[in-house]
C-alpha positions as CSV (number, residue, x, y, z in Angstrom):
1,X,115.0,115.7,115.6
2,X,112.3,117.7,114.1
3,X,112.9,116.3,110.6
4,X,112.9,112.7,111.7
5,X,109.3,113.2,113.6
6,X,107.9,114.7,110.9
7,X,108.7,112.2,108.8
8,X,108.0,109.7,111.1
9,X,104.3,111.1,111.2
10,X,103.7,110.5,107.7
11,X,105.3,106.5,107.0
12,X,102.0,105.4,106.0
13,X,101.3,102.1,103.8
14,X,101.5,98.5,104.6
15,X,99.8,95.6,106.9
16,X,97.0,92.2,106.6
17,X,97.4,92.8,105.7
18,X,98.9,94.2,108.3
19,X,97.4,97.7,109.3
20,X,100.3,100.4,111.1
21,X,99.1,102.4,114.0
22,X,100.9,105.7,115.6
23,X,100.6,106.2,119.1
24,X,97.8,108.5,120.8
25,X,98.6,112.3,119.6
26,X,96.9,114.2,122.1
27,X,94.3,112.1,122.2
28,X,94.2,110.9,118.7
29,X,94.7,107.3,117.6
30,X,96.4,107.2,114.1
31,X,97.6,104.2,112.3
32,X,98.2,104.0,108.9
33,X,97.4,102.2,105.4
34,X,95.0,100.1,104.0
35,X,92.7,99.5,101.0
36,X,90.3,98.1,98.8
37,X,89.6,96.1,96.1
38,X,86.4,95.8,93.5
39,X,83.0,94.9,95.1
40,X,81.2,91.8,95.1
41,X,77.5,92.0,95.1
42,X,75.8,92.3,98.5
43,X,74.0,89.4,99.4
44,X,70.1,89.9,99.2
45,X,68.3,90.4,102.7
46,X,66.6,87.2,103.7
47,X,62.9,86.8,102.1
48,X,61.2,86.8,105.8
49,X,63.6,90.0,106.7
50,X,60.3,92.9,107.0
51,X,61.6,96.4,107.1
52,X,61.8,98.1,110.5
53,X,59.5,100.5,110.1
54,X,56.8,97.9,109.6
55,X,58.1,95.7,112.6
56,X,58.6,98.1,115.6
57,X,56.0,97.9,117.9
58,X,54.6,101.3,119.6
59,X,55.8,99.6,123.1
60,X,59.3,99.8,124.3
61,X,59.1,97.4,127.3
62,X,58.8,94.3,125.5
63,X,62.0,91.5,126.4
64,X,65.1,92.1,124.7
65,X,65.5,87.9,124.7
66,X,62.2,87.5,122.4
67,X,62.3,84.8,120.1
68,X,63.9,86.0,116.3
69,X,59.9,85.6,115.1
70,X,58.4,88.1,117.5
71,X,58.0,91.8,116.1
72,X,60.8,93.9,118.1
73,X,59.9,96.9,119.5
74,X,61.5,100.3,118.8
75,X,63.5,100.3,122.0
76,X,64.7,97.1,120.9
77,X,65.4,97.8,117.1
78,X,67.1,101.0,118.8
79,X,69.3,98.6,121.0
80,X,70.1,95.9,118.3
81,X,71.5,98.1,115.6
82,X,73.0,100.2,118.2
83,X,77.1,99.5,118.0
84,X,76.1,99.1,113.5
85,X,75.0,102.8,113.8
86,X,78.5,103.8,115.8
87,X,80.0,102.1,113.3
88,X,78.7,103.6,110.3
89,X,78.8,106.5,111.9
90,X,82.4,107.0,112.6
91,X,83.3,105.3,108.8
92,X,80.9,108.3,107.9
93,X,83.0,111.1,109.7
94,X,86.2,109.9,109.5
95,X,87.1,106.9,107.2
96,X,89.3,108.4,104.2
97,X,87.3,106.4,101.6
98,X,83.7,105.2,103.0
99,X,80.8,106.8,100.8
100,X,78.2,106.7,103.0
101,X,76.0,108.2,100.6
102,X,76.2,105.8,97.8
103,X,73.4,104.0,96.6
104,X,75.1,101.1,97.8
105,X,76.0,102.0,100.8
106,X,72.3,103.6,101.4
107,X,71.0,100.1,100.3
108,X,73.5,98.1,103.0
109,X,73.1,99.9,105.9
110,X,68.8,99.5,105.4
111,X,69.2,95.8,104.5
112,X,71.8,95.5,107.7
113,X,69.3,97.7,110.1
114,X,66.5,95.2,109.0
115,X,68.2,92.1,109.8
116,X,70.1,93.0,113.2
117,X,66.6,94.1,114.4
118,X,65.2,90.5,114.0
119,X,68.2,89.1,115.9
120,X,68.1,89.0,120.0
121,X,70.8,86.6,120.2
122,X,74.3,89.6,120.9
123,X,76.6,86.8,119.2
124,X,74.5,86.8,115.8
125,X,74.3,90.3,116.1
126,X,78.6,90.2,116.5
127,X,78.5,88.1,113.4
128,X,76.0,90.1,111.5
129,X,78.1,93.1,111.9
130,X,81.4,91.0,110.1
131,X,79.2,90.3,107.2
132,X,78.6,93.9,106.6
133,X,82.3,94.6,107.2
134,X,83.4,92.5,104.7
135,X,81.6,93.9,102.0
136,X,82.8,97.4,102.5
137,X,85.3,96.6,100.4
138,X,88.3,98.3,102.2
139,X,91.0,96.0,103.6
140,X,91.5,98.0,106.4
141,X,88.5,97.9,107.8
142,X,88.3,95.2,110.7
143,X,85.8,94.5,113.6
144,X,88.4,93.5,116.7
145,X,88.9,93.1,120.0
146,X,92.0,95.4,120.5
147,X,94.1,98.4,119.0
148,X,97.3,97.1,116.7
149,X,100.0,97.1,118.7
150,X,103.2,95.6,118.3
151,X,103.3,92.7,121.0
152,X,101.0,90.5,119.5
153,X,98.0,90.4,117.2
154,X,94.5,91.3,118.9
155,X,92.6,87.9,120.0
156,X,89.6,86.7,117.6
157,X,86.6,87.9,117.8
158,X,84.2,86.4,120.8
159,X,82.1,84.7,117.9
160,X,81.1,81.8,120.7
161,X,79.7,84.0,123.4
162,X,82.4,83.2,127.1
163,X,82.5,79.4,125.0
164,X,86.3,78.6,123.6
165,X,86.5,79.3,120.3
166,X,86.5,76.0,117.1
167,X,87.1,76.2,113.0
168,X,86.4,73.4,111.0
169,X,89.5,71.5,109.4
170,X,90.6,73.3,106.3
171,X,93.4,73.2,103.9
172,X,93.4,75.9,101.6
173,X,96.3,78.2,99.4
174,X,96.0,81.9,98.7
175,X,96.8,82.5,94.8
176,X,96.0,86.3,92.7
177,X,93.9,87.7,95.0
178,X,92.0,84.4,96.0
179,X,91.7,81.9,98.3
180,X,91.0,78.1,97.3
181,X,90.0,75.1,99.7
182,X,90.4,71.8,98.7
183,X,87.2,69.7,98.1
184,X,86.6,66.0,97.5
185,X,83.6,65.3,95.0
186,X,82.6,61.9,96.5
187,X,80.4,60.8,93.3
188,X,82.6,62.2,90.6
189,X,85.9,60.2,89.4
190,X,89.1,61.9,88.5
191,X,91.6,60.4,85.9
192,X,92.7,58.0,88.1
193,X,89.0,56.6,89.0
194,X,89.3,57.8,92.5
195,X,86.6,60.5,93.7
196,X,87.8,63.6,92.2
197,X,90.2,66.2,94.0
198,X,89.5,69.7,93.1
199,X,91.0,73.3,94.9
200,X,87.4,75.4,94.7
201,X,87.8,79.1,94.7
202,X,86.4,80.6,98.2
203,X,83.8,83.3,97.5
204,X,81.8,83.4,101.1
205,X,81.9,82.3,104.6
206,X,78.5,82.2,106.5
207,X,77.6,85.1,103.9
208,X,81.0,87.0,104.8
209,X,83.1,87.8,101.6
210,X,86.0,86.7,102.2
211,X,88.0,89.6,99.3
212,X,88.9,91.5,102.0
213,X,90.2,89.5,105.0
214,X,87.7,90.5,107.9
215,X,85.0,87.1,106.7
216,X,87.9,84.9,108.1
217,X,86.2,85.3,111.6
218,X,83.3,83.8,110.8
219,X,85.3,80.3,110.4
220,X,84.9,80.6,114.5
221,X,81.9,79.1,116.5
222,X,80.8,77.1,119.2
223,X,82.8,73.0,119.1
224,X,80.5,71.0,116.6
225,X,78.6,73.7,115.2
226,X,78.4,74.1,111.1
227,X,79.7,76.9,109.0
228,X,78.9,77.4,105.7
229,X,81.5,77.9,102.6
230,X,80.4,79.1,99.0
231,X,82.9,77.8,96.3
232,X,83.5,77.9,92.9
233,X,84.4,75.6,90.6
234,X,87.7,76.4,87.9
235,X,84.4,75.7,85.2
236,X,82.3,78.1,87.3
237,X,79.7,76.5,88.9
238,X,79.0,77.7,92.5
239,X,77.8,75.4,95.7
240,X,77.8,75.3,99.0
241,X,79.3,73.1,101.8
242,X,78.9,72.7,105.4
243,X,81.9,71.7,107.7
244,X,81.8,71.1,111.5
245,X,83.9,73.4,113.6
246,X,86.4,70.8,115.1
247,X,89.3,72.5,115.5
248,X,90.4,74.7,118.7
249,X,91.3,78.1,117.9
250,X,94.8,79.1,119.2
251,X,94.8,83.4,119.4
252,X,98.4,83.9,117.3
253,X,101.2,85.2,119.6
254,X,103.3,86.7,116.3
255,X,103.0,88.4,113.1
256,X,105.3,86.2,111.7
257,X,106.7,82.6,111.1
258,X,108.9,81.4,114.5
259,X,112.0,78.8,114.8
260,X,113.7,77.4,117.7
261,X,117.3,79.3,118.3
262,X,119.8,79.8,120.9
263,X,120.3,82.8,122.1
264,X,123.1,84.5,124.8
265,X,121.7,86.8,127.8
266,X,124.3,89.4,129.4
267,X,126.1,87.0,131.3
268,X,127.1,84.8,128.4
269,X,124.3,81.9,129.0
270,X,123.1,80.5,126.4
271,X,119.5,78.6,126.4
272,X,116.8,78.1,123.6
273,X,113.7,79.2,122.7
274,X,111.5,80.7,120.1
275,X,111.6,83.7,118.0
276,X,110.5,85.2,115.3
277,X,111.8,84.9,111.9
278,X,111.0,88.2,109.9
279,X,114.1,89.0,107.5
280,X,115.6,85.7,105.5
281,X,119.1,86.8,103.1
282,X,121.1,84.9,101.8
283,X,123.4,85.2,98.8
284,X,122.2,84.0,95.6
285,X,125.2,84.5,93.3
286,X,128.5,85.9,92.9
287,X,127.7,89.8,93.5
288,X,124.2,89.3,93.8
289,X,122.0,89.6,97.4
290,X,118.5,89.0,98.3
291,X,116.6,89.8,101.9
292,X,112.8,88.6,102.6
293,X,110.8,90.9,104.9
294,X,107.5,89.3,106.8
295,X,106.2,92.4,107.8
296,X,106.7,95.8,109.4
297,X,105.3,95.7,112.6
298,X,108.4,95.6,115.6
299,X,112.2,96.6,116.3
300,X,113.3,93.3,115.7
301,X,112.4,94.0,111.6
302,X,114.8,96.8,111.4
303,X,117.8,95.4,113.2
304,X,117.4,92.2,111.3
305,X,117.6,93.8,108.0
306,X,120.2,96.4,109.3
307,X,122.4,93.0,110.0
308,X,121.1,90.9,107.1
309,X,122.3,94.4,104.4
310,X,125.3,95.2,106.5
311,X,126.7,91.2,105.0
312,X,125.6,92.2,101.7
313,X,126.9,95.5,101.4
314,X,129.6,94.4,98.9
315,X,127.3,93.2,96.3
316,X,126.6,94.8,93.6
317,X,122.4,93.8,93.1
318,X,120.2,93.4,95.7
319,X,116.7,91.3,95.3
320,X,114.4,92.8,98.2
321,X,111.4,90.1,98.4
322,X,108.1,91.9,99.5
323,X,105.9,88.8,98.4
324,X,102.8,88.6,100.6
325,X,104.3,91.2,103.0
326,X,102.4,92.6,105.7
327,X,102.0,96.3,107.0
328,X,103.0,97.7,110.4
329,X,104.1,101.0,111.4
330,X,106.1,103.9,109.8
331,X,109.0,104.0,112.5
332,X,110.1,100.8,110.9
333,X,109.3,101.1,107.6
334,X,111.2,104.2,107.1
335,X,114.6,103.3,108.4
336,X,114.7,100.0,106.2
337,X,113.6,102.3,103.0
338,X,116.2,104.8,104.5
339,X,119.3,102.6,103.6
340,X,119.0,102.7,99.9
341,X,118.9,107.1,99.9
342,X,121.8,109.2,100.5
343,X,119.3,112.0,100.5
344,X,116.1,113.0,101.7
345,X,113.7,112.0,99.1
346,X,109.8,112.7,98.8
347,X,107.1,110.5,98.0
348,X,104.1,111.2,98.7
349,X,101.4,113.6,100.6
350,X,98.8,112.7,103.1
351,X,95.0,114.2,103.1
352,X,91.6,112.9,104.5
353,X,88.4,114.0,105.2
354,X,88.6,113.3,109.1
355,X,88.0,116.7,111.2
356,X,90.8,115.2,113.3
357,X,93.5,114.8,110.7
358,X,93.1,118.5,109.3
359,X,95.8,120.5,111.5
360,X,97.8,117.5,112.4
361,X,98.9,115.9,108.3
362,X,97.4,118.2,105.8
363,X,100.6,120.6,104.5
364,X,102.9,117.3,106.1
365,X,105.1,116.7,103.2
366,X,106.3,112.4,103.0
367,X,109.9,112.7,102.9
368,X,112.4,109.6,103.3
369,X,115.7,110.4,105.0
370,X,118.6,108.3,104.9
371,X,119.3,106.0,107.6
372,X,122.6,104.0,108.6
373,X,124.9,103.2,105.4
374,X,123.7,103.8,102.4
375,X,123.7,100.6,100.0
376,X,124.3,101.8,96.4
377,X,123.9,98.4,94.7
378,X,121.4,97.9,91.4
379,X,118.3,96.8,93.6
380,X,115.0,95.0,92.2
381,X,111.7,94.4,94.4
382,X,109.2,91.9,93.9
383,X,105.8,92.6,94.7
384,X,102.0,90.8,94.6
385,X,98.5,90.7,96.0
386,X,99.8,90.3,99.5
387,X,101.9,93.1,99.7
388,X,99.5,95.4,101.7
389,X,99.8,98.4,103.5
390,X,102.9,100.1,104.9
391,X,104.7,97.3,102.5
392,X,103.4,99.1,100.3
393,X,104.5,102.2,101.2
394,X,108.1,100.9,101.2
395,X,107.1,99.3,97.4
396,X,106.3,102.6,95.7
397,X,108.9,105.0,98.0
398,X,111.9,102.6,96.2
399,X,110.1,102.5,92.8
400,X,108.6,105.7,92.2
401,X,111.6,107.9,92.6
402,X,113.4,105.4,90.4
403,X,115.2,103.8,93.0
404,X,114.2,100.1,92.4
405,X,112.4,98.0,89.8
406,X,109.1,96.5,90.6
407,X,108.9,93.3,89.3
408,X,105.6,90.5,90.2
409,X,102.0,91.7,90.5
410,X,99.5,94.5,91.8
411,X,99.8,94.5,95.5
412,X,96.9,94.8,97.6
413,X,96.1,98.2,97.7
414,X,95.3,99.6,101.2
415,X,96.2,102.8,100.4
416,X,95.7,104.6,104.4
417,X,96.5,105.2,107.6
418,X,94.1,102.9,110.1
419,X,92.4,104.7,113.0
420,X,91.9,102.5,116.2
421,X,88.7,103.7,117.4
422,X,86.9,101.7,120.9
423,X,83.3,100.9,120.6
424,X,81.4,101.4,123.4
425,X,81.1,97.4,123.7
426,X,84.8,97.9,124.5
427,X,85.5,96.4,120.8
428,X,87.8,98.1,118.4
429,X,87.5,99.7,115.0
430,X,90.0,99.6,112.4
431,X,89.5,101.9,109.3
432,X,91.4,103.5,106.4
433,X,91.9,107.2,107.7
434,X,94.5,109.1,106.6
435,X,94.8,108.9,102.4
436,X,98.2,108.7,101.2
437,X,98.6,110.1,97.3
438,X,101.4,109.7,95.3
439,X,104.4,111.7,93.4
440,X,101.8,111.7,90.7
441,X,98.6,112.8,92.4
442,X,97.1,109.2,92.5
443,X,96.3,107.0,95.0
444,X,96.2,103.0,95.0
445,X,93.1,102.1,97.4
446,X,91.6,98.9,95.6
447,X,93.7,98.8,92.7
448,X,97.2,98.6,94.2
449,X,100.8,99.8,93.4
450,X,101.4,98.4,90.3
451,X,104.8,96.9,89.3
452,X,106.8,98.4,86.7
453,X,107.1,95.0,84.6
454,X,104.1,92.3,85.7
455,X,104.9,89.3,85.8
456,X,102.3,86.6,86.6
457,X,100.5,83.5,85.0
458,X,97.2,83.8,82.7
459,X,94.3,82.9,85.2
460,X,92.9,80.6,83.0
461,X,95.9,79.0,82.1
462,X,96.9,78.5,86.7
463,X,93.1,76.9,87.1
464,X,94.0,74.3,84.1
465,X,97.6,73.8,85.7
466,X,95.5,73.5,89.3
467,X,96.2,76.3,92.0
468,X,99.1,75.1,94.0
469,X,101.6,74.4,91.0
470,X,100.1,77.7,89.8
471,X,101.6,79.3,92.6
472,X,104.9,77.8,93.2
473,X,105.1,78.4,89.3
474,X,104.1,81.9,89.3
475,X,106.8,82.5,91.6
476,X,109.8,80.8,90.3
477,X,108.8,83.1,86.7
478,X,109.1,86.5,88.9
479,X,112.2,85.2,90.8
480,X,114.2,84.3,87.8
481,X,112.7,87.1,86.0
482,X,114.0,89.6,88.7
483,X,117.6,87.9,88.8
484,X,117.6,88.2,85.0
485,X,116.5,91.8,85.3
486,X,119.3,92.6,87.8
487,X,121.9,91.2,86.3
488,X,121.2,93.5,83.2
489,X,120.9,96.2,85.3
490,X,124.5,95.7,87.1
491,X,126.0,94.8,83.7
492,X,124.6,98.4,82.1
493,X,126.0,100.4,84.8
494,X,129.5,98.6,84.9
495,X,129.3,99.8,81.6
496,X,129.2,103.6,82.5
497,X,132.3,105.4,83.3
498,X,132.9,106.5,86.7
499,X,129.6,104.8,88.2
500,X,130.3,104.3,91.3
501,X,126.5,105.2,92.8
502,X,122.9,103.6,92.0
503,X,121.0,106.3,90.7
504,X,118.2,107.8,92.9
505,X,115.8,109.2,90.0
506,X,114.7,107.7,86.7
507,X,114.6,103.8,85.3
């Protein structure tokens, strides 16, 4: 029992990107893994933006509802950046990767003070505040309305004051890395003489980067209002469009994709309804298996794949299909990556800079232990940019002890265990907290777990082939790269005397 908590404590990466999140320790919220990737450039401050020092008034007594053109006065300036300087205060003490000290950090957090101090309306304010979220560049780090927790995922941000929330109509893809929406050029003809058709790479959202994940929000707003998208062009040029919000926003009730089943209760009745899909398998080949995981958040995960491995225990190759996998916690992460050890097995150590985390992980060693029957079949994973967090964790715990091939692209590298931390609005924090290195001393926040043989198409060659082919083609190159891969791999350890076990170290 000890063992298992220990190791239970330290089952860090994957999640949204899905972040993971421990229950209270005596008080202390922990939830694990996320990460970064490379920084766009900030966004200059707005030409008629003065600096607070020059715009405070001596008198604090002046209304809080002033129009955005009067000069605020300290006690206002004090009030407006109020929940920024909590924020940046607690990514200061305890955030595993935030460097508040950076010139560029330095340079945000003035630009940021400067603007929230011209802005009396609280909603811009909220909105402000997920601008300078997204460019932190950490995955992890998410302005919300609740902690993580397995149930459900927390309602959207209140980005329409107590008004019901709209998005515009959109229809975008999600392709290495980036996001594309599809745009109609109304005066330019396409091959066919019809106004051209183009998928336009996504760079901002009403001045949110949307790298990251947390500039998605800003899609919200008041029915009828505008928001603002920056695009890009495959041939580089950069606009701007401006769609109504149309759309009601429905707050998701799962992490994953649902279908309609029957299912039985104690007394035998049967009746349908809907649940969540989160582990597809199927057999792909004589001796051959392959199981998709969705994500890593609830109990249903584990005794789906338990059941889903247990019907493919007789083959002799497995394909285990992390593609765009989000995190969750370590309590299910650990007993999937369990089945594939006969041993305890370590991979990895956890540090941070958090007073809190210093008696409670540093000297915690990340140790797998087996868990259920142990599958000793040839096993291949396939990886990319949406593998993120504790999805990644179960990436580089099978391939870095040897254990599996990595096949596909970099995932997304949120390389921490998240922190839920309440604001004193009541609003919750995420952040990267605990840092999680590897069996060779690194770490993978921003640059991701990289697979042992990448597969993937030449960008320039996906934006000539157009974005959605791109993708469905990218894909079908790492599946049948990863059969291909696996079949070698069963066929050169048939060829072994007396190899009756998958080896557990070494390619």
């Amino acid at each position: 029992m000890r063992f298992n908590t220990v190791v239970a404590a330290l089952a860090f990466p994957a999640a949204l990107a899905i972040p993971f999140t421990i229950p209270p320790l005596r008080g202390i919220p922990l939830t694990p893994i996320a990460c970064a990737a490379p920084h766009d450039d900030p966004a200059p401050p707005p030409a008629d933006s003065p600096p607070v020092a020059e715009v405070a008034a001596e008198a604090d007594s002046a209304d809080d509802h002033a129009p955005a053109t009067t000069r605020p006065t300290r006690r206002q300036v004090r009030e407006r950046c109020a929940l920024f300087d909590e924020i940046w205060s607690e990514l200061s003490r305890h955030d595993a990767f935030f460097d508040a000290a950076s010139p560029d950090m330095r340079a945000l957090r003035s630009r940021t003070r400067e603007r929230l101090a011209q802005m009396p309306d609280e909603t811009e304010r909220l909105r402000e505040l997920v601008r300078v979220v997204s460019r932190l560049g950490d995955g992890h780090v998410h302005l919300t309305t609740r902690w993580f927790m397995p149930d459900k995922p927390p309602p959207p941000l209140p980005l329409a004051g107590k008004e019901p929330l709209y998005r515009p109509k959109l229809a975008r893809i999600g392709f290495q890395r980036d996001h594309y929406v599809r745009h109609t050029f109304e005066d330019e003809p396409g091959r066919d003489g019809k106004p051209l058709v183009e998928y336009c790479r996504l760079r901002q959202i009403d001045g949110a980067l949307v790298t990251h994940g947390s500039g998605w929000s800003l899609l919200n707003g008041h029915k009828d209002s505008e928001v603002e998208l920056e695009l890009e062009r495959k041939d580089g040029r950069v606009f701007t469009i401006r769609l109504p919000r149309t759309e009601p926003v429905v707050p998701p009730k799962r992490y994953g994709p649902t279908s309609r089943a029957v299912v039985r209760d104690k007394q035998g009745r049967e009746t349908e309804k809907e649940v969540e899909v989160v582990v597809r398998s199927r057999r792909i080949e004589d001796g051959i298996g392959y199981i998709r995981i969705e994500h890593l958040v609830t109990q249903q995960v584990v005794a789906d794949f338990d059941k889903a491995l247990d019907e493919l225990m007789d083959t002799r190759g497995l394909i285990l299909d992390l593609r765009s996998t989000g995190g969750g916690y370590p309590w299910i992460m650990l007993p999937i990556t369990g089945r594939f050890f006969s041993e305890a097995k370590r991979v990895c150590t956890f540090d941070g800079r958090s007073p809190l985390i210093a008696s409670l992980v540093r000297g915690m060693g990340g140790s797998v232990a087996p868990s259920g029957k142990t599958y000793t079949g040839e096993l291949v994973v396939l990886i990319d940019d949406g593998t993120g967090s504790m999805s990644e964790g179960l990436a580089f715990s099978l391939g870095d002890t040897g254990r599996a091939l990595l096949i596909g692209r970099p995932t997304k590298g949120l390389n921490a265990a998240i922190r839920n931390t309440t604001l004193s609005n009541g609003m919750v924090l995420w952040h990267s907290w605990v840092r999680v290195t590897r069996l060779d001393g690194e770490h993978y926040q921003g640059i991701g777990v990289q697979p042992h043989e990448l597969i993937c198409l030449d960008p320039a060659e996906a934006l000539e082939m157009g974005v959605a082919a791109a993708q469905k083609r990218e894909r079908t190159m790492q599946d049948e790269h990863a059969l291909k891969r696996l079949r070698e791999r069963i066929a050169a350890r048939n060829s072994t005397p007396d190899s009756t076990e998958a080896p557990t170290d070494g390619q």
